[in-house]
C-alpha positions as CSV (number, residue, x, y, z in Angstrom):
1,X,12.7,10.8,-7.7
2,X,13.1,8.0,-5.3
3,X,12.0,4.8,-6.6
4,X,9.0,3.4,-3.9
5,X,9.2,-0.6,-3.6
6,X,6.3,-1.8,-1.9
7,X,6.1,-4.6,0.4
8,X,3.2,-6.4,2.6
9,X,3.4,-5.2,6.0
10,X,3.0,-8.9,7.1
11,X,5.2,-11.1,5.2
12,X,7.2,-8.3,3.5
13,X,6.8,-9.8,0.3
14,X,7.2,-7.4,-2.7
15,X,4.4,-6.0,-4.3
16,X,4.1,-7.0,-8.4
17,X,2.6,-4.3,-10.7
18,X,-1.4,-6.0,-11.0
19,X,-1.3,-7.6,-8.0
20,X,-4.8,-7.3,-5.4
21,X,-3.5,-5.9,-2.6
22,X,-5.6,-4.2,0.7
23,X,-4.7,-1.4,2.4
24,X,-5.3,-0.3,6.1
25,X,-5.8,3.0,6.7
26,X,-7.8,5.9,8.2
27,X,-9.9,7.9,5.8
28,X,-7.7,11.4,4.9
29,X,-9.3,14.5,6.5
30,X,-7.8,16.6,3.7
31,X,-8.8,17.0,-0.1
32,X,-6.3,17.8,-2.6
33,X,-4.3,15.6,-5.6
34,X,-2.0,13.3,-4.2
35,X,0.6,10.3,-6.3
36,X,-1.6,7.6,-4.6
37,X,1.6,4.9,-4.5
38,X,3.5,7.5,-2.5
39,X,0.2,8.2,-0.2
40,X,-0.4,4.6,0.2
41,X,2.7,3.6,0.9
42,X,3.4,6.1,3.8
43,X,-0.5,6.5,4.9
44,X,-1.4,2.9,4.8
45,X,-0.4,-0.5,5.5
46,X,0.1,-2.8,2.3
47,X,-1.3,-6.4,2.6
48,X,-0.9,-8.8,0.0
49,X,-3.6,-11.0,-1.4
50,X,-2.1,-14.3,0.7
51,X,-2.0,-12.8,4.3
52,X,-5.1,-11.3,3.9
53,X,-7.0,-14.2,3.8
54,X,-4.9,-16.0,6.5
C-alpha cells in the first residue's frame, strides 16, 4: 500500500508521528470502519500545532 505523508495544509510542513495536529472537516454522514490517517487525510484538512494558533 501507498505510503500517506501528511502535511499542514498551511505551511505544508510534515506531519511527525505524536505531533497535535487539528483537522477541518465536515462531520461524515456514513457509519462504517475506516483507516482514520487515510480518511483524514483525504476528508480533512491537516493543520499543525504552529499555524493553528497564528
Amino acid at each position: 500500500m501507498f505510503k500517506i505523508t501528511p502535511q499542514c495544509s498551511v505551511c505544508k510542513k510534515e506531519i511527525q508521528a505524536n505531533e497535535e495536529i487539528f483537522v477541518k472537516m465536515r462531520y461524515p454522514e456514513s457509519k462504517g470502519m475506516t483507516e482514520i490517517k487515510a480518511f483524514l487525510q483525504y476528508q480533512g484538512k491537516i493543520i499543525c500545532n504552529e499555524c493553528n494558533e497564528k
